[in-house]
C-alpha positions, 0 to 999 in steps of 0.5 A, spaced: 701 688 944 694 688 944 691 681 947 684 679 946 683 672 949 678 667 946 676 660 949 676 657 940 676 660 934 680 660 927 682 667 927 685 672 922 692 675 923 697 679 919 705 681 918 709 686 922 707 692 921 701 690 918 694 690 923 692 683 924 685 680 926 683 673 930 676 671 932 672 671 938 669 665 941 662 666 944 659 661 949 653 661 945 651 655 941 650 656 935 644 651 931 646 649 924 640 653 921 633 648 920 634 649 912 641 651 909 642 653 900 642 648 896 649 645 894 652 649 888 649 644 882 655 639 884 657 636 878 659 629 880 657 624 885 663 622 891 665 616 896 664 616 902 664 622 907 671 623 909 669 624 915 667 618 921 661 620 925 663 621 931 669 626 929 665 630 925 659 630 931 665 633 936 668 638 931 660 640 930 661 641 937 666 645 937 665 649 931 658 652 935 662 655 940 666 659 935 663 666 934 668 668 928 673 675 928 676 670 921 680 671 915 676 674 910 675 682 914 670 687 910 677 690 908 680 691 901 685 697 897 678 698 894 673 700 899 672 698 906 666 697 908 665 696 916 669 698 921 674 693 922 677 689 928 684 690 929 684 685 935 692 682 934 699 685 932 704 682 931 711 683 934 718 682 929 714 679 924 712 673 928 705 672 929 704 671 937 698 665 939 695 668 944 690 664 945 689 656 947 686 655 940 692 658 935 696 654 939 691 648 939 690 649 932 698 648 930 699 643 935 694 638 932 696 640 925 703 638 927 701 631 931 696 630 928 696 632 920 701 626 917 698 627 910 701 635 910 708 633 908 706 627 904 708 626 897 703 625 891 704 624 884 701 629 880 699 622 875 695 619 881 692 625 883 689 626 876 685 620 875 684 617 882 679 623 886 680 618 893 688 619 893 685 627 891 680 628 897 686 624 901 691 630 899 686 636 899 685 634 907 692 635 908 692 642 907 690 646 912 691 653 912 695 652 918 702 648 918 704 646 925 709 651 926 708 657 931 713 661 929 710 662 921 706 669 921 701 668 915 697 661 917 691 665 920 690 670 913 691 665 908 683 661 908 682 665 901 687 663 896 688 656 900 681 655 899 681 657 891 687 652 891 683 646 895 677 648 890 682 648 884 686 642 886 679 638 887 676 640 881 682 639 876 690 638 880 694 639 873 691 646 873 695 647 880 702 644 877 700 649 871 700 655 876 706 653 880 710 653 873 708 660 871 710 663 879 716 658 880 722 664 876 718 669 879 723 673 882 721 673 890 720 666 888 727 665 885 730 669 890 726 664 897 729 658 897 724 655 900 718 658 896 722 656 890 723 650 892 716 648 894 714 651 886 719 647 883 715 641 886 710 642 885 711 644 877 715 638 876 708 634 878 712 630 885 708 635 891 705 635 899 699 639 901 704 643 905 707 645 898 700 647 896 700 651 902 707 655 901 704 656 893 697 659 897 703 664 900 706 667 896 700 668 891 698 672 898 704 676 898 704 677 890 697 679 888 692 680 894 691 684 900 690 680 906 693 683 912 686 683 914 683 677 911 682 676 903 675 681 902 671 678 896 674 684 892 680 681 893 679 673 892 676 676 885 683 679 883 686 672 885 681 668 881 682 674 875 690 673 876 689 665 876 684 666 869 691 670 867 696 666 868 691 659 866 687 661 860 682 656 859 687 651 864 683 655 870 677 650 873 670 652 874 670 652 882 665 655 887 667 660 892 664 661 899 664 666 904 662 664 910 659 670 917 655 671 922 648 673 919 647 678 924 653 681 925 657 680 918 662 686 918 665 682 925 669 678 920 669 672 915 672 665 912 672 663 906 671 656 904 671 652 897 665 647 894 669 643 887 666 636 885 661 635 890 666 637 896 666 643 900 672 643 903 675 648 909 682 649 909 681 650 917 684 645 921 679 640 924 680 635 931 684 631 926 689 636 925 686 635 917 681 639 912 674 638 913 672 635 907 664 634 907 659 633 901 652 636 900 649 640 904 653 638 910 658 643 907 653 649 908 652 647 914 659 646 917 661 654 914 656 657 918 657 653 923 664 657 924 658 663 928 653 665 932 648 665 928 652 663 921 650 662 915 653 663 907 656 671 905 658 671 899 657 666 894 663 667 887 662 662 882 667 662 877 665 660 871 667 660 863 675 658 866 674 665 870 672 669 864 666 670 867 663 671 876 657 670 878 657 674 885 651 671 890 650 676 896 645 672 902 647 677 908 649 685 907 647 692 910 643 697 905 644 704 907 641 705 913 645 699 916 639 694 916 642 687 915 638 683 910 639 675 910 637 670 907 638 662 906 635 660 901 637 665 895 641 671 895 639 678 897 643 681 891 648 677 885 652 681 880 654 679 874 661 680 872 665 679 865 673 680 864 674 685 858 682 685 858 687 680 859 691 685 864 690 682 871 684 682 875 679 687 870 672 685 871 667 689 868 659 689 871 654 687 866 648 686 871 646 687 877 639 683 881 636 684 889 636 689 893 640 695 893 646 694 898 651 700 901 656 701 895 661 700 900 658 693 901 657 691 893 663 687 891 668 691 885 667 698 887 671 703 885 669 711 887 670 713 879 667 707 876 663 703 881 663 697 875 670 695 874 675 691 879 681 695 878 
């Protein structure tokens, strides 16, 4: 087995016998950019910041001295981009934490998350957006459990899930509902028995977790981390499954600006709140507001900053692809803060899974193999 050693990071990994990825740390520290993007048009004013002071300045700390390997790798079935990592591998299906922070990670989430397998109504959880934010903190992509093998892949449909979740919950029961006979379902017990909970409107955030499995299993590849070409299946999946239930969310990738083929996390900003389904020193989400979300994405890096934006508009009949960081053709990495490099405009056409057509397309011209939804038959259409 390969082992690279970190001092802390998030870190990506994959199942047996799939190749997995983990993040490297660097002793660098990484200042939150002096100006960062403007929030994505929040449509609703929150209360108060999750968050005491003294916590999120010590998780700053922290996440400053990350330099990502993380869930979100250039890698997907349709085109890959940059050499990918293949850091970690797994033995016998299992994920081995080689690291102090993996093992840090599951033991804060195990000590230190009550919220994980804590049961909300989803009555309460529609109309109280207190007991909402409360919820989404509670799910972290890590579930306290050393032995599970897909924690450190999931940060993509989790953070679709936290976005839809705090956006408009019914539409999460809807979607347990239309998975919860699906075979592989039927036949797991404990997924099974996780999606009845959740359809019947009784649910944890550690069920919400096991539903971010198993559309992980089903529909996407993410044996290195969800590519965006992946979490735009997904979203096209959801928008198959809910019809006009799918909520508008916003959908963030996250990198180093200067090395953006070294891996990604992906993260969700819905009702005014980014959420980062990576654990934080509580053992819980992070849940910020406004700027400070952007910030805190990019404080995963050394010299971090936004990716990719997706925002999922019209219920998910139509993507708008925002791109900050990417390499043209010559490799040259372009970067900008304060608006997108590239944005692509893309509309389903079907109603047969993921199908998203391109309509549009803005900026500079990027490598194909780094433009999201490329086919080599037809560079318009996800398939």
């Amino acid at each position: 087995m390969t082992t690279l050693r970190t001092a802390s990071a998030p870190r990506s990994v994959s199942l047996a016998p799939v190749v997995m990825t983990m993040e490297v740390s660097a002793p660098a520290k990484a200042a939150a950019p002096a100006s960062v993007p403007t929030p994505d048009r929040p449509t609703t004013t929150t209360s108060t910041p999750v968050r005491t002071a003294s916590a999120e300045s010590a998780h700053s700390a922290m996440l400053m001295q990350r330099h990502s390997i993380h869930a979100g790798l250039m890698q997907s079935r349709i085109t890959r981009s940059l050499p990918e990592r293949d850091d970690v591998k797994s033995q016998g299906g299992r994920v081995s934490l080689d690291t102090d922070e993996d093992a840090k990670a599951e033991e804060r989430v195990a000590k230190g998350n009550t919220i994980h397998g804590k049961t909300f109504t989803g009555a309460t959880l529609q109309t109280d957006l207190v007991a909402r934010k409360e919820f989404v903190s509670g799910m972290t992509q890590v579930d306290g459990d050393k032995s599970t093998s897909i924690d450190t892949r999931t940060c993509g449909p989790m953070a679709l899930l936290g976005g839809m979740m705090l956006k408009d919950p019914s539409s999460v029961q809807k979607l347990a509902g239309k998975l919860k006979d699906d075979k592989r379902v039927k036949n797991d017990p404990a997924f099974r028995q996780a999606l009845e909970r959740i359809h019947s409107g009784k649910y944890s955030p550690s069920d919400v977790r096991t539903l971010a499995e198993v559309m992980s299993r089903k529909y996407i590849n993410v044996s290195n981390g969800a590519s965006t070409d992946e979490m735009m299946k997904l979203v096209g999946k959801c928008r198959e499954m809910l019809g006009n239930d799918m909520p508008d969310v916003v959908l963030h990738r996250y990198s180093s600006t200067k090395d953006p083929a070294g891996g990604s996390h992906w993260q969700a900003y819905a009702n005014g709140i980014e959420y980062d389904p990576w654990p934080g020193e509580d053992g819980k989400a992070v849940l910020t507001e406004g700027n400070k979300g952007l910030a805190h994405g990019g404080g995963h890096y050394t010299d971090g900053g936004v990716h990719t934006k997706i925002f999922v508009k019209e219920h998910g009949k139509k993507l708008t692809i925002e791109r900050y960081t990417g390499a043209d053709k010559s490799g040259k990495v372009h970067t900008n803060q304060q608006k997108p490099v590239a944005t692509y405009e893309y509309e389903m056409k079907d109603w047969f899974g993921y199908n998203y057509t391109r309509t549009a397309t803005t900026g500079i011209t990027l490598d194909p193999k780094e433009e999201p939804g490329r086919t080599e038959t037809d560079p318009t259409v996800v398939v």
